[in-house]
N, C-alpha and C positions, 0 to 999 in steps of 0.2 A: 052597419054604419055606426052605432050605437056604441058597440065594441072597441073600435080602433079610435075614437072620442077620447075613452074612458082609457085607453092604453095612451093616449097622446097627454094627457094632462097628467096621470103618473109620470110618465117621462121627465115632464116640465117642471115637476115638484119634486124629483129625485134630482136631478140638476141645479132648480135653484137652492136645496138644502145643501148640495156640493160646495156652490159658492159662497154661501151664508157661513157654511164652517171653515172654509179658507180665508172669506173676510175676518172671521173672528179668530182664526188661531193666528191670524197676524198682527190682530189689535193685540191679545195676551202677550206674542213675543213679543213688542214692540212695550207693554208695559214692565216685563219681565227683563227684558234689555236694561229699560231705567233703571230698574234697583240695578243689576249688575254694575251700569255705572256707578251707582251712589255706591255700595261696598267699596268698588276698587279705589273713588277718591277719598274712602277712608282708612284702605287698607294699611297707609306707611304711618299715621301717629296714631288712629284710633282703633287699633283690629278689635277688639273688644267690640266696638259699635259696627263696624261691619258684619261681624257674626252674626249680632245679635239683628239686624236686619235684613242676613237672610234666613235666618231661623224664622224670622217673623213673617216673613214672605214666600216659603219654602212651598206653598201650596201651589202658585201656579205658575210652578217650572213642570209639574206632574205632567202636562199637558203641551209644553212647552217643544219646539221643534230638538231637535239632537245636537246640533249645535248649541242652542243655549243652555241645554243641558249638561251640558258639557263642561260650558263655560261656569254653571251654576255649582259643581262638584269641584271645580277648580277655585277658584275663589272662597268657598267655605271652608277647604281643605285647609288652604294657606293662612285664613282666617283663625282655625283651631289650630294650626302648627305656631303663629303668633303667640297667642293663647295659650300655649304649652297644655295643649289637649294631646294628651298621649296614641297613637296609631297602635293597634294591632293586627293590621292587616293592612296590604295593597290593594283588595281586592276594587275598592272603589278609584282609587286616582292612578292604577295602572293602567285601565285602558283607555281613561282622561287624556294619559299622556302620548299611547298608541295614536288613539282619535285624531289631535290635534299635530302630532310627528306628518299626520298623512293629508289633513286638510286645515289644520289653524294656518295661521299669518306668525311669523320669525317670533313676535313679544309671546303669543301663545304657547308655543314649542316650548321655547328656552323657561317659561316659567313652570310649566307642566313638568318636562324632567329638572326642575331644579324640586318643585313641591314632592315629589315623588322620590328624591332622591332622601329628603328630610325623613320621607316614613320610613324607610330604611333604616336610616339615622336611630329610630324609634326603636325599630323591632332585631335593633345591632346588628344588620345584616350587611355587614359593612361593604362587603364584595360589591352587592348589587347596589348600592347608593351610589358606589365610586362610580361605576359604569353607567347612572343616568347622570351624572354629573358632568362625566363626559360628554355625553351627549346632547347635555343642553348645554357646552360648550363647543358644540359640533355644527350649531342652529346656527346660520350663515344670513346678519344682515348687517353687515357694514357696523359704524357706529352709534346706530341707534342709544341712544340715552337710557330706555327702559330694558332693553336685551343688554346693554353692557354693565346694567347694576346687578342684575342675576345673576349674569355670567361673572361676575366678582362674586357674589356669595356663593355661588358653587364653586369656585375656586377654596374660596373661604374652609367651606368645610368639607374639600377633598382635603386640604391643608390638615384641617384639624384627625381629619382619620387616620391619616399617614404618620402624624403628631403622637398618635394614639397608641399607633405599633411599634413607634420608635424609628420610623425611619424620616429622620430630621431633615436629609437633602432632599426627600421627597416633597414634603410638605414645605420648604423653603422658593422651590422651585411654582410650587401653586398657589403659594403666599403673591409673592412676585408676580404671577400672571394677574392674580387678582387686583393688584394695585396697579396694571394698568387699565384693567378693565374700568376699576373705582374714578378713575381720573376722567372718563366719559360718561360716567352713570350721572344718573339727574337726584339722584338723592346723596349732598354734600358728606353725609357720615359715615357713608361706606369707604371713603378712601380713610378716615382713621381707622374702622376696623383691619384695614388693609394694611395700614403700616403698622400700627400694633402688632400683628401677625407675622410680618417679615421679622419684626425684631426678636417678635418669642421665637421664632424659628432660630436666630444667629445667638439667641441665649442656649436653646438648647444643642445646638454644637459648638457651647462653649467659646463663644465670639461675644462678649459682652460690651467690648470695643466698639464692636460693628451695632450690637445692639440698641445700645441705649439711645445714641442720637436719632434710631427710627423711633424710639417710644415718645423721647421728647417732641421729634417733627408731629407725629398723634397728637401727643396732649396739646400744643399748637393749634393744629385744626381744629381739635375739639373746644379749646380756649374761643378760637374767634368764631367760632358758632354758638357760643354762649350756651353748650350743652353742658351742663355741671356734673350729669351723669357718667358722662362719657370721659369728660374730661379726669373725675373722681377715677373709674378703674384703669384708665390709664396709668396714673399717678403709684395705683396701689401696685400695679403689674408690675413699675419702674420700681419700687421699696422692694419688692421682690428680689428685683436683679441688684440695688445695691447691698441687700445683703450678701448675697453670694460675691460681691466682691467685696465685704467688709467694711462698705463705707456710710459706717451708721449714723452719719450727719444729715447726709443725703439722703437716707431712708427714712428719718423722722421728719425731713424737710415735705418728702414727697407725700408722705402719710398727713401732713398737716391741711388737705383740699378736704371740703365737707363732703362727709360721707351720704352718699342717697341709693339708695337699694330699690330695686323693681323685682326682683325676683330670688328666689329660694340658694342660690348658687353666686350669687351676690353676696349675701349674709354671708355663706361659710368660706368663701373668699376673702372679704373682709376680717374675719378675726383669726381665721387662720395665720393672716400677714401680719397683726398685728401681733399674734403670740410669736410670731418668728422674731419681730422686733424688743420686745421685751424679753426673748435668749439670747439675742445675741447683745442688751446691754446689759446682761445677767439676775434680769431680776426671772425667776422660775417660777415663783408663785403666778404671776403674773400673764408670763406663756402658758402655763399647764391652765390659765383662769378662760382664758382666750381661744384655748385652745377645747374647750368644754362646752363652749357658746356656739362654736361651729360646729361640732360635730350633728346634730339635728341635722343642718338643713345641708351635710355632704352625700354624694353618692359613693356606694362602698368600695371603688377603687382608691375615693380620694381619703375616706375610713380606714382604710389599711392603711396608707400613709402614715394620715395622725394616729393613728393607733400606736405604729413605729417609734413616730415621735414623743409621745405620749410616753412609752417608757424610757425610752434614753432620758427624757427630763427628768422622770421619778429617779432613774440609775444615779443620774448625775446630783440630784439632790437627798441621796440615801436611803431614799424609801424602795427597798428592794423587794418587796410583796406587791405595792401599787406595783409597780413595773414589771413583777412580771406577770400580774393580771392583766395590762396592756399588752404584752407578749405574748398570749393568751388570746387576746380579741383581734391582736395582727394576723395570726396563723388563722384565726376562722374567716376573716373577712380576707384573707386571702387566698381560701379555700372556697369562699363563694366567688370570689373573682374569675378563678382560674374556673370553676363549673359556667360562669356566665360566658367566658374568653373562647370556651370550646366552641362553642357556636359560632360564635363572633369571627377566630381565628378560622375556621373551615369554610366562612363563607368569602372572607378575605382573601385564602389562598387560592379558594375557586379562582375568585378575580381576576388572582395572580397567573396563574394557569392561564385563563384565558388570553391576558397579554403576552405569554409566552406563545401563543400557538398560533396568535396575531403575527407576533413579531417573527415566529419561525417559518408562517406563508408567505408574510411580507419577504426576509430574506430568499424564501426559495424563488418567491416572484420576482425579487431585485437581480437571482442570479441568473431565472431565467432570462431576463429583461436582458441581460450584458450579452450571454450568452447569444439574443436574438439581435440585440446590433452588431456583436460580431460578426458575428452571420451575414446581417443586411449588410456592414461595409466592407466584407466580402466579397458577397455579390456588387454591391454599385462602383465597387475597385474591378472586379471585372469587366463588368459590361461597359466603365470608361475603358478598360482596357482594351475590349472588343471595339469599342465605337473609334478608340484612336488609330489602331490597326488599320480600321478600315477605312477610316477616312485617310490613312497613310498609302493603304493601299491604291483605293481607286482615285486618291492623287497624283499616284504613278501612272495607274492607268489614263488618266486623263492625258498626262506629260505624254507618255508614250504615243497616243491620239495625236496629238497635235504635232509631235515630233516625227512621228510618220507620214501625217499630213503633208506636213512642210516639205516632207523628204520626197513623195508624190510631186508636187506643185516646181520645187526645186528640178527633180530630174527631167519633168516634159521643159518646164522653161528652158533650161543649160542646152537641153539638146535643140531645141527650135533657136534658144540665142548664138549658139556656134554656129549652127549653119547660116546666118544669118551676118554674123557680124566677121565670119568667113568672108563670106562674099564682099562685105564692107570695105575690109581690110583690102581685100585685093584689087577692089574698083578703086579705093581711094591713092593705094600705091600708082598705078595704073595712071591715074589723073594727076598727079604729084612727076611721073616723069614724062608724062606729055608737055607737063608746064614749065619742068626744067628745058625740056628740048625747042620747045618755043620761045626761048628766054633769047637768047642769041647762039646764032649758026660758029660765030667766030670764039665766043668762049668754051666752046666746050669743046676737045681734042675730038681725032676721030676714035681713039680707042675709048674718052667716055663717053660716045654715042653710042658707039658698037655695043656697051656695057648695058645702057641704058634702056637701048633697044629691045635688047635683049629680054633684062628685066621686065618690062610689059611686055613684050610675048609670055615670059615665064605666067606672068599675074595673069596673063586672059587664058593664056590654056588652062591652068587650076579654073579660073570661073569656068570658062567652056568645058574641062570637065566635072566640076561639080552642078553645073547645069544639065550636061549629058548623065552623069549619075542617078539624080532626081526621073530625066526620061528614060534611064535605064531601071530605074526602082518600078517608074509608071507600068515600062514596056515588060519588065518584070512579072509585075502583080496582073498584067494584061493575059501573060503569057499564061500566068498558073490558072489565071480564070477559064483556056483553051486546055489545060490539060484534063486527060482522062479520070484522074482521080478528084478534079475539082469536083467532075460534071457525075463521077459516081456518088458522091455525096448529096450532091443535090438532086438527085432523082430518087425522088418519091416510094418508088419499088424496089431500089436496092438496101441489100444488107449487109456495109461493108466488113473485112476480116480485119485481126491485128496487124495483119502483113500489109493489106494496104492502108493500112491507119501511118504503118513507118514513114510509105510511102509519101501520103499527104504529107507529116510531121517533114520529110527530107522536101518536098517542094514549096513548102508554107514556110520555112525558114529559109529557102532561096529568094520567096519571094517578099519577105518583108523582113529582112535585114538580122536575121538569125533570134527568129520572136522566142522562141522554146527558150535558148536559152538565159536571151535579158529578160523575160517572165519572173524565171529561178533567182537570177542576180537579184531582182527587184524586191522577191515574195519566195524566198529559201524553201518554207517548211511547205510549201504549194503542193499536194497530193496529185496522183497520177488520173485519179476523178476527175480533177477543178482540172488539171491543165487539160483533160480533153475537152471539158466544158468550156474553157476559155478556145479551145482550135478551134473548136464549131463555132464559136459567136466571131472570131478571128476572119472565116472565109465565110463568113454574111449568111450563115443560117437559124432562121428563127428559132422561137422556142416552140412550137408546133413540129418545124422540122427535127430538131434533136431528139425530141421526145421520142419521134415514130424512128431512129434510128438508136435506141437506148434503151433501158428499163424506167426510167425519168417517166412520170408522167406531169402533169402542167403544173400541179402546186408544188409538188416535191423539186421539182428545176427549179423554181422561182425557190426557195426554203435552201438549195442549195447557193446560189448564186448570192442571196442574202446574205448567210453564213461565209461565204469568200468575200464578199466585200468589208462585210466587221472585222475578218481576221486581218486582211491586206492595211485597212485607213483605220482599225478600231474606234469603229465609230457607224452606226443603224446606215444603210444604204438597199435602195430596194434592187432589183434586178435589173433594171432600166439600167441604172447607177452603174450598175459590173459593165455591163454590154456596150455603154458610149468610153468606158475608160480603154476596153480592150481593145475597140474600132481606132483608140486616138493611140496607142503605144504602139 
C-alpha cells in the first residue's frame, strides 16, 4: 500500500513539473515575442538598434519554441544585411526561409526569401538569389502593404543582377514590376528607389529620353518626403545621364543638392560623378583629383572602370607613363574581375538552365495540354454527335409509334364506320323516297313512282343484305366452330399436323372474312410463328391450350406475343394486349 502512495505522488510531481515548464516556456515566448516586436519596429530607420537588441537579448530565444526561432534568425539576419554585415554562408537563413515557405503567414515567406536572396547577393551567387527572389515574389497575399514592399525590393535587386550581366530588358522588366509593387508598400521611399531604377534601366539601353523624366519623377518623391539623402543620389544619378548626353549645365545644376553619404559606395559614387563633370568641362587636373578620392571606397569591378578612365585622362593630358601604369592596374583588376565572374557567371547560368528546363516542361506540358483538348473536343463532338443521332433516331421511332398507332385506330374505326354509315346511307335514301311518295299521289307520274319504288326496294335489299351478310358472317363463325378441325384443336389430346393446320388456315378465313390475309396487309413483315400464334388466339384458344399443342411453353408465349405487339404498334404491350386486338380484327 505504501508503494503505490509513493508511486502516486511521483506521478503527481512528474506532471506538475510538466506544466510548470510549459507555463514557463510560454511566459519566455511571450517575452521573447516582445523583443521581436520592438527589432521589427525599428527595423526600417534604426537597423543598427534593432541588432543591437537582439544581440543583447539573444539568450532567450535558446530555449525559445521553433517558431520564434525562427523568427529570431530572421530578423537579425535582415538586421545585419542593413548593417552591411557581410554573409558567407546560407547555412543559417536557408532553412529560416524553408521553415516559414511551409508554416509562416504571406509577410513571413516573402521577407525570408527576399533576406535569403540578399546572402546570395553576398556570397555572388547570383543564380540562386534570382530564384529566392522569385519566390518571394511567388508568396500569394493580395495587397498587403508589408509583402508588397518586399516584393519591390526583390524586384529591385533581381533588376540590379540582370543590370549586372548586361541584360538591360531583363532588369527593366523587374524595375517595372517593382514600381508597382512600391505604389502599395507602406514604406513611401521604395517607390523612388523604384523609379530611379526604371530610369537606369531606359539609360542603359540608351533611352535617355525615356530616362530622365523617371529620375526627375524620383527626385520628386524624394523632394516631398524631405529625404535630402535620397533626394542627393538621385540628383547625382541624373548628372550622370546628362553627361552622356552632354548637357553640362544640367549636370552642374543637378550636382548643386547637398551632398550626405551613409555608406562606403556613396563616397565613390559621389566623386567618381564629380570627376566625370570636371572632364567633361575640361579641367583634367581636377577629374584625375576626383577620381583618386573614389577609388578607396569602389569595389573592383567599378576599379577597373576608373582605372580605364584613369588613363585615357593621363593619355589625354600627355603623361604617357601615368597612363599606362593605370593600363597596367585595368588589366589586373580586370583579371580579378573575370576570376571573381567565374563563380558568379556559373551559378548564374545554372539559373539560367534551370528557367530553360522550366520553360521546356512548361511548353511540353502546354502541348500536351492542346494535344489533350484536342482530344476531349473530339470526344464531346462525338458523343454530341452520338447523342443527336439518337435522339434523331428514336424520334423517328417515336413518329413511327404513333403513326402506326393512328394507322391501327384508323383501320378498326373506317371499317366499323362504313358498315355503319353504309347502312345510314341506305335507311336515309330509303326515308327520303317514302317522303317523296307521300308528298302527293298526283305530282308524281307513274313512271316516277315506278322509279322511285324501285329505288327503296334497291336500298332495303342492300340493308337486308348487309344484315343477312353480318348473320351470314355470325352463321359463318357458328358453322367453323362445328367443324372438325375447329374441335381437333380444341381437344386437349390431339396433335394436329401441317396439313391440317391448312386446313384450319382455309376455314378460319372462310370464316372471319379472309383474317390471314388482312393480318399481312395490316403487319407485312409477320413471320410464319406469330401468324400461327395469332390463328390460335383467332379461334379462342388459351395460352395453356397453345402451349400443350407447340413447343411454347407459358413465359416463352407470353415473351413472344410481347415482342409481336412492339413490332405491330412500336410501342411495350403485354400478351393480354395481342390477344383482345386479334379477337377485335
Amino acid at each position: 500500500m505504501t508503494e503505490t502512495v509513493r508511486l502516486r505522488h511521483i506521478f503527481v510531481f512528474i506532471v506538475f513539473a510538466a506544466v510548470l515548464s510549459a507555463v514557463s516556456s510560454c511566459r519566455d515566448d511571450g517575452r521573447a515575442r516582445g523583443v521581436l516586436r520592438l527589432a521589427d519596429s525599428l527595423m526600417e530607420e534604426r537597423a543598427d538598434s534593432a541588432l543591437a537588441v537582439l544581440r543583447r537579448d539573444s539568450a532567450m530565444f535558446v530555449d525559445a519554441g521553433k517558431s520564434v526561432r525562427m523568427a529570431y534568425v530572421l530578423l537579425k539576419s535582415e538586421a545585419e544585411d542593413k548593417c552591411y554585415v557581410s554573409h558567407t554562408s546560407d547555412s543559417a537563413m536557408l532553412p529560416v526561409a524553408e521553415y516559414f515557405a511551409g508554416h509562416g503567414e504571406p509577410r513571413q515567406s516573402v521577407r525570408a526569401w527576399y533576406v535569403l536572396g540578399r546572402f546570395y547577393c553576398d556570397l555572388r551567387l547570383y543564380g540562386h538569389a534570382l530564384a529566392a527572389f522569385d519566390k518571394a515574389l511567388a508568396v500569394d497575399a493580395g495587397n498587403d502593404p508589408v509583402v508588397c514592399r518586399y516584393k519591390a525590393r526583390a524586384c529591385t535587386l533581381a533588376g540590379a543582377v540582370y543590370e549586372d550581366r548586361e541584360l538591360y530588358g531583363k532588369a527593366l522588366r523587374y524595375n517595372k514590376i517593382s514600381y508597382e509593387y512600391a505604389k502599395d508598400a507602406d514604406v513611401p521611399s521604395v517607390v523612388v528607389y523604384s523609379l530611379r531604377d526604371v530610369g537606369r534601366s531606359y539609360s542603359d539601353l540608351k533611352r535617355n529620353d525615356i530616362a530622365i523624366p523617371y529620375y526627375k519623377r524620383a527626385a520628386g518623391k524624394a523632394k516631398a518626403l524631405n529625404d535630402r539623402y535620397l533626394y542627393n543620389m538621385v540628383m547625382e544619378e541624373l548628372a550622370a545621364v546628362y553627361q552622356e548626353e552632354g548637357r553640362v549645365k544640367d549636370m552642374r545644376k543637378a550636382l548643386s543638392a547637398p551632398f550626405e553619404n551613409r555608406y562606403d559606395a556613396d563616397l565613390a559614387a559621389h566623386y567618381f560623378i564629380l570627376s566625370g563633370y570636371y572632364d567633361a568641362v575640361g579641367r583634367l587636373d581636377s577629374a584625375i583629383y576626383y577620381n583618386k578620392l573614389g577609388m578607396p571606397y569602389a569595389e573592383p569591378k567599378i576599379k577597373m572602370d576608373v582605372a580605364l578612365d584613369f588613363a585615357r585622362l593621363y593619355e589625354r593630358a600627355g603623361n604617357k607613363s601615368a597612363a599606362m601604369k593605370y593600363y597596367k592596374e585595368y588589366v589586373a583588376y580586370a583579371d580579378t574581375v573575370a576570376q571573381n565572374e567565374v563563380v558568379e557567371d556559373a551559378d548564374f547560368l545554372a539559373h539560367v538552365e534551370r528557367i530553360i528546363d522550366t520553360e521546356r516542361e512548361n511548353v511540353a506540358l502546354e502541348g500536351s495540354k492542346r494535344r489533350l483538348t484536342l482530344l476531349l473536343s473530339v470526344i464531346i463532338f462525338m458523343i454530341l454527335a452520338v447523342l443527336f443521332a439518337a435522339a434523331k433516331y428514336y424520334g423517328n421511332v417515336k413518329r413511327r409509334i404513333r403513326e402506326q398507332q393512328e394507322r391501327v385506330k384508323d383501320y378498326l374505326r373506317q371499317r366499323r364506320e362504313r358498315e355503319a354509315q353504309s347502312l345510314k346511307r341506305n335507311e336515309a335514301r330509303i326515308a327520303e323516297l317514302e317522303g317523296e311518295l307521300s308528298l302527293s299521289a298526283k305530282e308524281l307520274s307513274d313512271m316516277r313512282k315506278k322509279l322511285m319504288q324501285s329505288e327503296m326496294e334497291i336500298q332495303a335489299n342492300r340493308n337486308e343484305q348487309m344484315k343477312l351478310k353480318m348473320i351470314h358472317r355470325g352463321l359463318l363463325e357458328a358453322d367453323f366452330v362445328e367443324t372438325e378441325v375447329y374441335k381437333l384443336y380444341h381437344n386437349p389430346h390431339s396433335y394436329p399436323t401441317l396439313a391440317e393446320y391448312r386446313r384450319l388456315e382455309a376455314a378460319r378465313n372462310i370464316a372471319y372474312d379472309n383474317f390471314t390475309q388482312r393480318l399481312k396487309e395490316f403487319y407485312p413483315r409477320i413471320t410464319e410463328n406469330e401468324m400461327w400464334i395469332c390463328c390460335m388466339v383467332k379461334i379462342g384458344l388459351t395460352s395453356k391450350e397453345i402451349c400443350s399443342k407447340s413447343a411454347y411453353d407459358k413465359h416463352s408465349l407470353g415473351m413472344a406475343k410481347h415482342r409481336l405487339y412492339g413490332k405491330m404498334f412500336r410501342t411495350k404491350g403485354s400478351s393480354k394486349d395481342l390477344d383482345n386486338f386479334i379477337k377485335e380484327f
